[in-house]
N, C-alpha and C positions, 0 to 999 in steps of 0.2 A: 860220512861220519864213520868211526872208528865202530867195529860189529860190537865187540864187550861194552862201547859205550850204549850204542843203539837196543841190546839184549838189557841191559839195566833200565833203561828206561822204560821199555818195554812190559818187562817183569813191572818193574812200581806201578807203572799206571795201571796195568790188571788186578793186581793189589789193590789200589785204590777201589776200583770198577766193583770188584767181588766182595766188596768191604774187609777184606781180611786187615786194611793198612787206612788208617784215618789221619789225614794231614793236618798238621797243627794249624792253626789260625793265626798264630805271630810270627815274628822272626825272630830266632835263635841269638841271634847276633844283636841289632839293634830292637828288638821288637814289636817292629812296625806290623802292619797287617794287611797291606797290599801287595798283589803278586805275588804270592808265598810260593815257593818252588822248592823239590828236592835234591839236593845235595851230594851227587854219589862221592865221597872221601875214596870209593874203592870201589871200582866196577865190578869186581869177584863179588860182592857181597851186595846185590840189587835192592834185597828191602832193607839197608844200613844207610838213611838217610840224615843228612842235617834240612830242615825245615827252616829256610834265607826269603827274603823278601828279594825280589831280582836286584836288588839294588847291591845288597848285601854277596849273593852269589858273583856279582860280577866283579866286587874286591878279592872274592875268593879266587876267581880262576885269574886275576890281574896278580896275587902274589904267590899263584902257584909256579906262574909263567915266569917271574923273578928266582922263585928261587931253583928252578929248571938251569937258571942263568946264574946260578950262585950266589944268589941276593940272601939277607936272612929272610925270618921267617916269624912274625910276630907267634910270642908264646899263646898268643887270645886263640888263633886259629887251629893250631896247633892243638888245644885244646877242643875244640869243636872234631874234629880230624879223630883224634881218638876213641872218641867216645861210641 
């Protein structure tokens, strides 16, 4: 695993543990509310989460991996990404 990814994670879930960071209950994306997991848009920045239901994150990293490969980039995500 890549160290900035593993240090981000790392960071959140202590956040989580020390209450400083309360994960949401739906998903962001569709609004489901199983498996809720977070999001790093940016590894520099470890409690800047989007809160995905795994179903949702793994369309995330399937068209991050496209557009890696010059694929576009739905403006939806794009939005989430920002924020």
């Amino acid at each position: 695993m890549d160290k900035a990814k593993a240090d981000a994670q790392y960071a959140l879930s202590q956040a989580i543990q020390r209450g400083r960071l309360v994960p949401a209950d739906k998903c962001c994306m569709c609004g489901g509310t199983r498996r809720i997991t977070g999001h790093h848009p940016d590894y520099t920045r470890p409690l800047h989460v989007i809160w995905v239901c795994a179903t949702c994150h793994h369309r995330i990293h399937t068209l991050e991996r496209e557009r890696a490969k010059g694929l576009h980039l739905p403006s939806t995500l794009s939005t989430f990404e920002s924020s």
